[in-house]
C-alpha positions as protocol buffer text, in pm:
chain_id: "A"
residue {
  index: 1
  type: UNK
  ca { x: 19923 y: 27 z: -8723 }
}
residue {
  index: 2
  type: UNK
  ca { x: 19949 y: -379 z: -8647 }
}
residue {
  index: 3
  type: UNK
  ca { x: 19674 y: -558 z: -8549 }
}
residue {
  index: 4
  type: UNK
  ca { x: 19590 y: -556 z: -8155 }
}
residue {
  index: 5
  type: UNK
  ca { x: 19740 y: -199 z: -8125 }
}
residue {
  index: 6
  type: UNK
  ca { x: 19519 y: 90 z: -8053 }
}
residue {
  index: 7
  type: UNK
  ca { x: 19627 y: 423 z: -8245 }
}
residue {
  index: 8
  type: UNK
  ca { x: 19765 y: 668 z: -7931 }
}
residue {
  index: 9
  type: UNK
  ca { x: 19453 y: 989 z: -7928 }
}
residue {
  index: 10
  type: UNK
  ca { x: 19760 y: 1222 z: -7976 }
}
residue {
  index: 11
  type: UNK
  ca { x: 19822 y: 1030 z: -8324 }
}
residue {
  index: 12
  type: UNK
  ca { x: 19457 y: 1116 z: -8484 }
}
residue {
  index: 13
  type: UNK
  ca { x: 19328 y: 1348 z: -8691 }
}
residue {
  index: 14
  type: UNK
  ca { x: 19202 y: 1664 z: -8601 }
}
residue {
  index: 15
  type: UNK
  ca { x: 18825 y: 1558 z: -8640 }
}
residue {
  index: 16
  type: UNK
  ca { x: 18795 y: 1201 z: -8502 }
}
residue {
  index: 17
  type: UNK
  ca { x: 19034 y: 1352 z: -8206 }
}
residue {
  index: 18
  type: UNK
  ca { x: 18772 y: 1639 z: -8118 }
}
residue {
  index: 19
  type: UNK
  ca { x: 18501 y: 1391 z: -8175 }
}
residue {
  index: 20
  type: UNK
  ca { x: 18655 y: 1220 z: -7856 }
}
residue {
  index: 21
  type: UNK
  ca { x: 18643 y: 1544 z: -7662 }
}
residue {
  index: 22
  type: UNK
  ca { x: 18392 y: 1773 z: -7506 }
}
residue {
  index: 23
  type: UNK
  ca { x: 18434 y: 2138 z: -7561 }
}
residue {
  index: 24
  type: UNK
  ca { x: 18396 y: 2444 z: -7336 }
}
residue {
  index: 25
  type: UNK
  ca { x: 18376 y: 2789 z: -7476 }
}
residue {
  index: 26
  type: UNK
  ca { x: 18430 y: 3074 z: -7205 }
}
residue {
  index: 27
  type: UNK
  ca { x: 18495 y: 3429 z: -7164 }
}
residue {
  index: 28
  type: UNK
  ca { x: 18879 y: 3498 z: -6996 }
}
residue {
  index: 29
  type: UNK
  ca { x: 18984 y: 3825 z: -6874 }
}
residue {
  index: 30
  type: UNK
  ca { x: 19334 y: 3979 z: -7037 }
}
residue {
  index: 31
  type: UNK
  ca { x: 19424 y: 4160 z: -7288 }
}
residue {
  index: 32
  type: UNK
  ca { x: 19263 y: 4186 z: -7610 }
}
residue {
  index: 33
  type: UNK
  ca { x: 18995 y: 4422 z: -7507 }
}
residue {
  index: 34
  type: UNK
  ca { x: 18632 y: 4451 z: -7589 }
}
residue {
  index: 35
  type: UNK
  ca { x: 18633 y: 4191 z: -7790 }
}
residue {
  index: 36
  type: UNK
  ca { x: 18793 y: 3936 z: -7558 }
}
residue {
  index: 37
  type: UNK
  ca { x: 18606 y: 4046 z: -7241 }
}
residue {
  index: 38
  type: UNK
  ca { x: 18252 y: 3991 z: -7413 }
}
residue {
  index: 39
  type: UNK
  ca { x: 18282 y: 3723 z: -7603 }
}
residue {
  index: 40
  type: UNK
  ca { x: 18331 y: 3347 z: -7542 }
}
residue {
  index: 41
  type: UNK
  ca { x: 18642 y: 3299 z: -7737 }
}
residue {
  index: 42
  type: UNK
  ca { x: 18843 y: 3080 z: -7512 }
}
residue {
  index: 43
  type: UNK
  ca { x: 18833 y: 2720 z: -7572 }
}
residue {
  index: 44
  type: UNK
  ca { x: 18861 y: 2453 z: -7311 }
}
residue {
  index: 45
  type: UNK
  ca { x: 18894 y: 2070 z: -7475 }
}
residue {
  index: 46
  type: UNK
  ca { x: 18828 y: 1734 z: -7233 }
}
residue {
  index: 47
  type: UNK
  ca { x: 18915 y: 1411 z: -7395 }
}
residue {
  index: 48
  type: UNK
  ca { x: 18661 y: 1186 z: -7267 }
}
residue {
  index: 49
  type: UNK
  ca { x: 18793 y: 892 z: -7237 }
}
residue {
  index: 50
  type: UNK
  ca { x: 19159 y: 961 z: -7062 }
}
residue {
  index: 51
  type: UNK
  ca { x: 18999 y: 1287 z: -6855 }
}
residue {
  index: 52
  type: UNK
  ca { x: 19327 y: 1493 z: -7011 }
}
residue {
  index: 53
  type: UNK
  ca { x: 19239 y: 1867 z: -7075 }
}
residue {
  index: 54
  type: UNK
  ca { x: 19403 y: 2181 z: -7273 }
}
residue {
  index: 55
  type: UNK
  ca { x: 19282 y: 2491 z: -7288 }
}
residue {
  index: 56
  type: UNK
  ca { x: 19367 y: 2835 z: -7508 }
}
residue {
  index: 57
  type: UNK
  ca { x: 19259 y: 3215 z: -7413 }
}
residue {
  index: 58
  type: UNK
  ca { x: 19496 y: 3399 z: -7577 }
}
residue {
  index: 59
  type: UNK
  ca { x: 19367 y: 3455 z: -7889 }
}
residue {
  index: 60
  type: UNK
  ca { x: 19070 y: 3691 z: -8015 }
}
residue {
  index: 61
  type: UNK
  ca { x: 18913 y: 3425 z: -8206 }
}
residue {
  index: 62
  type: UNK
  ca { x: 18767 y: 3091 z: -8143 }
}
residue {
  index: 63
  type: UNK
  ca { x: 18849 y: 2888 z: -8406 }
}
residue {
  index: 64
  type: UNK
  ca { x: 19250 y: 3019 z: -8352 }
}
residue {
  index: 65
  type: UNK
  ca { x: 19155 y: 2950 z: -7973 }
}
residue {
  index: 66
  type: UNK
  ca { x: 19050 y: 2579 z: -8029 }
}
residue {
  index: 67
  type: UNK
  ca { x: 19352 y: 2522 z: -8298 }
}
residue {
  index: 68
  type: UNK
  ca { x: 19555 y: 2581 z: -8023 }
}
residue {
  index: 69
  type: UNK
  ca { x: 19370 y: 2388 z: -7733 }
}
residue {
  index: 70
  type: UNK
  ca { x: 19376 y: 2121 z: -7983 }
}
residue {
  index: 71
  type: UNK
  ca { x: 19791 y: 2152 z: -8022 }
}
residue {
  index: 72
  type: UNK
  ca { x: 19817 y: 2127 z: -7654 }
}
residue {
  index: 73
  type: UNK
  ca { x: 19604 y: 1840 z: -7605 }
}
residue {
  index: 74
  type: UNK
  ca { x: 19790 y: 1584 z: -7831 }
}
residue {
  index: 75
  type: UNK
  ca { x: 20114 y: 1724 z: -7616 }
}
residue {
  index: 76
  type: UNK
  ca { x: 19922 y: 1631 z: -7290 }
}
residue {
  index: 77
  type: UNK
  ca { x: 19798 y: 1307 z: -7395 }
}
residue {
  index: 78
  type: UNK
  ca { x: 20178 y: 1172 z: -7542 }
}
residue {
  index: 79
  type: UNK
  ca { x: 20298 y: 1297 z: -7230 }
}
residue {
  index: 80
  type: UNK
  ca { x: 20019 y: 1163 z: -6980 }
}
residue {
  index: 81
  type: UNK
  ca { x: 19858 y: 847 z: -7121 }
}
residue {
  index: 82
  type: UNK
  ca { x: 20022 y: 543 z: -7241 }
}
residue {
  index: 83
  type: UNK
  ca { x: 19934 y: 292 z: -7478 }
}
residue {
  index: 84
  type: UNK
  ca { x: 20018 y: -36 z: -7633 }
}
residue {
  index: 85
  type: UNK
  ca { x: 20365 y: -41 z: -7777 }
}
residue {
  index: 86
  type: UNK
  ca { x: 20362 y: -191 z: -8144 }
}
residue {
  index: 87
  type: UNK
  ca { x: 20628 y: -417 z: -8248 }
}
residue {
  index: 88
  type: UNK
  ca { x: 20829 y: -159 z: -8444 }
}
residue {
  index: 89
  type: UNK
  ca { x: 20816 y: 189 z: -8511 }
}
residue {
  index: 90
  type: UNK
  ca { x: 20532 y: 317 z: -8678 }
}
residue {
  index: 91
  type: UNK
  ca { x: 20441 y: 442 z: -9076 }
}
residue {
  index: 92
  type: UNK
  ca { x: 20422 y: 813 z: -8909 }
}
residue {
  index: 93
  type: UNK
  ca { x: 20735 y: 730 z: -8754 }
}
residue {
  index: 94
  type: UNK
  ca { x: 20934 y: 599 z: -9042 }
}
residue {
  index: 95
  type: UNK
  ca { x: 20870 y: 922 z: -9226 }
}
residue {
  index: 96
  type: UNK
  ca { x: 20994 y: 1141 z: -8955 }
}
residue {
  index: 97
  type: UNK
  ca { x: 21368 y: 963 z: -9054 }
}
residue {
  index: 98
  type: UNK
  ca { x: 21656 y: 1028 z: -9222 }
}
residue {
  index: 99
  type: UNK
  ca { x: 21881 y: 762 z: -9234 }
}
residue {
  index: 100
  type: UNK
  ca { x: 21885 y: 677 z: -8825 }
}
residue {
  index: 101
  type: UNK
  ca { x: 21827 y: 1095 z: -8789 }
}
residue {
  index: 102
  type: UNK
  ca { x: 21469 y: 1239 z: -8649 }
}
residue {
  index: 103
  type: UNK
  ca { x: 21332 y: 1533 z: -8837 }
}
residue {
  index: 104
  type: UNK
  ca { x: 21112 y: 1708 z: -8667 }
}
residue {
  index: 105
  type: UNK
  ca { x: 21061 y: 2007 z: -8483 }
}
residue {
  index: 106
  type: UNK
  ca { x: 20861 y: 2054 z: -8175 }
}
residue {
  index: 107
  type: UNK
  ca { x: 20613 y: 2274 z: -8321 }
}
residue {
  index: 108
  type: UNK
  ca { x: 20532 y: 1993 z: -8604 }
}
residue {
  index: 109
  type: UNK
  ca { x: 20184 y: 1866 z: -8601 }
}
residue {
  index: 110
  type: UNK
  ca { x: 20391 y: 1463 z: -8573 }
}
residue {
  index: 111
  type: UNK
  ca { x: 20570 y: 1574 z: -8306 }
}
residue {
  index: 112
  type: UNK
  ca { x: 20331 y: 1486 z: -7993 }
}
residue {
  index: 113
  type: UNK
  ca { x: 20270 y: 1179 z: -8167 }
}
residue {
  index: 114
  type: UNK
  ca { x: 20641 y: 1100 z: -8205 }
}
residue {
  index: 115
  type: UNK
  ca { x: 20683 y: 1145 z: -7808 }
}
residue {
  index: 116
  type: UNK
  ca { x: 20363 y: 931 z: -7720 }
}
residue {
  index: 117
  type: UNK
  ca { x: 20514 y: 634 z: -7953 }
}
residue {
  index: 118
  type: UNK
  ca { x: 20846 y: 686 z: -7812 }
}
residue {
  index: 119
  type: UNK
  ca { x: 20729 y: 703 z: -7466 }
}
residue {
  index: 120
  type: UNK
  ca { x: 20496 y: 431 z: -7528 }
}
residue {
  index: 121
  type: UNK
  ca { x: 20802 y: 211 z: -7590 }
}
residue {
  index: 122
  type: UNK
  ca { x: 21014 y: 366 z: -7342 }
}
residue {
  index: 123
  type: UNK
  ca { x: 20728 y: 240 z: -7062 }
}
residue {
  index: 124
  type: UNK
  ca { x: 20681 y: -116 z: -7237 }
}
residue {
  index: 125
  type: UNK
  ca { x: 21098 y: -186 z: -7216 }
}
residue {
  index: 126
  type: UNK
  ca { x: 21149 y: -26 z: -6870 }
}
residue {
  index: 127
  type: UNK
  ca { x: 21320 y: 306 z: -7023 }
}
residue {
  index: 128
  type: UNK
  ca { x: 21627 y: 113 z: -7184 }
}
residue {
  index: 129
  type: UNK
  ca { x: 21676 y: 333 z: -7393 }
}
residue {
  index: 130
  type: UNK
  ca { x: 21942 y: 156 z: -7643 }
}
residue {
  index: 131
  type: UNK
  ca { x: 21680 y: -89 z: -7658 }
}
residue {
  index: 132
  type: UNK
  ca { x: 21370 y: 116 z: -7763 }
}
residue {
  index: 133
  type: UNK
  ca { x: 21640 y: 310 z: -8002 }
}
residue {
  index: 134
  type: UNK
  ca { x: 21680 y: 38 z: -8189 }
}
residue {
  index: 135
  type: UNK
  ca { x: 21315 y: -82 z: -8218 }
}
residue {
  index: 136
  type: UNK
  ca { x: 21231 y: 285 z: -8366 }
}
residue {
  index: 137
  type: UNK
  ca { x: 21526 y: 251 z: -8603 }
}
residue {
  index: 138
  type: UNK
  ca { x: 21758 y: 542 z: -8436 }
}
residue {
  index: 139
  type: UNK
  ca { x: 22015 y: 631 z: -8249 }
}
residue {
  index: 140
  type: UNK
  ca { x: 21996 y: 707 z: -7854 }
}
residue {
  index: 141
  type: UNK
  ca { x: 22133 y: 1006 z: -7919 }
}
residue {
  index: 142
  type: UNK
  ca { x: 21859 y: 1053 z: -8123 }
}
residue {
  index: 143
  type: UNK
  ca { x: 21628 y: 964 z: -7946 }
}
residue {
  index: 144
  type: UNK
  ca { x: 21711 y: 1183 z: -7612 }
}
residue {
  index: 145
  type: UNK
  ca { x: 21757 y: 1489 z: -7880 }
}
residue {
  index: 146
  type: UNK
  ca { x: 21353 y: 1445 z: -7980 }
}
residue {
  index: 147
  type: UNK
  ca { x: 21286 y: 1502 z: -7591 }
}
residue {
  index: 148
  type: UNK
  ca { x: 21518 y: 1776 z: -7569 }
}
residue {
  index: 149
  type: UNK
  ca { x: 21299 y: 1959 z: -7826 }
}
residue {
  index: 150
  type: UNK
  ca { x: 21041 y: 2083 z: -7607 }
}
residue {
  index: 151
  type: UNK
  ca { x: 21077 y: 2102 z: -7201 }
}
residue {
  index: 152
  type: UNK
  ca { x: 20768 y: 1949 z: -7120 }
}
residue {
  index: 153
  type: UNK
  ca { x: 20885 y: 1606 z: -7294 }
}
residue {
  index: 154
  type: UNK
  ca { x: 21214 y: 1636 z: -7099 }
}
residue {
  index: 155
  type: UNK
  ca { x: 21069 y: 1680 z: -6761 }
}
residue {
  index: 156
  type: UNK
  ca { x: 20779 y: 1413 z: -6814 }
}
residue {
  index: 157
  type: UNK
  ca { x: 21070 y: 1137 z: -6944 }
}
residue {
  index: 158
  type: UNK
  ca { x: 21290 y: 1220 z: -6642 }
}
residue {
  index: 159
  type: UNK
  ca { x: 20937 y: 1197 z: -6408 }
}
residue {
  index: 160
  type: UNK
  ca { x: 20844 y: 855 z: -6552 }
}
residue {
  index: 161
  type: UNK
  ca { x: 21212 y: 748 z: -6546 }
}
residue {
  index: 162
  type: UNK
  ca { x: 21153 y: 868 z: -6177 }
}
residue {
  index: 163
  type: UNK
  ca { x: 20832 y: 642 z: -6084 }
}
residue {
  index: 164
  type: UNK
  ca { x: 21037 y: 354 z: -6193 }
}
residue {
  index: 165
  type: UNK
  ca { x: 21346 y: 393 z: -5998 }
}
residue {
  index: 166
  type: UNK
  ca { x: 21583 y: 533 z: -6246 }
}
residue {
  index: 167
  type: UNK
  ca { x: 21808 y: 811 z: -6256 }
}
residue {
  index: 168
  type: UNK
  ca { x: 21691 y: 1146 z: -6417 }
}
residue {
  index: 169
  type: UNK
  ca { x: 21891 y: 1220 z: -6748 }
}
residue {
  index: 170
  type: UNK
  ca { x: 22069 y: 1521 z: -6817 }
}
């Protein structure tokens, strides 16, 4: 990362990004049974410092429960809170290409952290998107494919593109 540019929360490790967060453990109603119903296996994660929350129920056991919290917290924080745009595309980011391709899949662990940086520089060029395709070393194509991986991305880059007057993409 270059000097004078925070790391984005949805970038960090596992530990230093629950270290950040307070967590909630809770009972949820559902199915599951017994188990579910009397014990607190759902997990509910705050990052402290942005206010962003995830939470997972589903599961019978905690620690599955708070793997998955954990999952959909770094997707709410690339998608809600903005940082510092570096200079150029970052060391995660260079290893996510092929040639000017973008490999990787929605359900990646890099992938949240891929749409924060992209997003990041999306916000800091006004959304030009030839622009900030270039400064991350792809194509625009490219680059509108990685949101097209998972709906949430799509529908929070056509809401920011939104609350600064431009068009919604299709």
């Amino acid at each position: 990362m270059p000097q004078g540019f925070a790391e984005h929360p949805a970038s960090l490790e596992a530990a230093a990004l629950l270290a950040l967060c307070t967590e909630t453990r809770t009972r949820r109603s559902g199915p599951g049974g017994q188990h579910r119903n009397k014990t607190e296996t759902a997990v509910i994660l705050v990052h402290r410092p942005t206010g962003i929350s995830a939470e997972a129920s589903e599961r019978r056991s905690q620690a599955e429960n708070r793997s998955v919290a954990l999952a959909r917290l770094r997707l709410a924080l690339a998608l809600k809170h903005r940082t510092a745009a570096g200079p150029g595309p970052s060391d995660r980011w260079k290893s996510r290409l092929r040639g000017q391709l973008v490999v990787v899949s929605a359900g990646h662990d890099d992938f949240p952290s891929m749409i924060a940086e992209a997003l990041d520089q999306l916000h800091t060029h006004r959304f030009d998107m030839p622009r900030v395709a270039a400064v991350l070393g792809v194509t625009p194509t490219q680059l509108l494919k990685l949101f097209k991986r998972c709906p949430s991305a799509w529908t929070s880059l056509n809401r920011l593109r939104a609350e600064a007057g431009l068009s919604s993409l299709r």
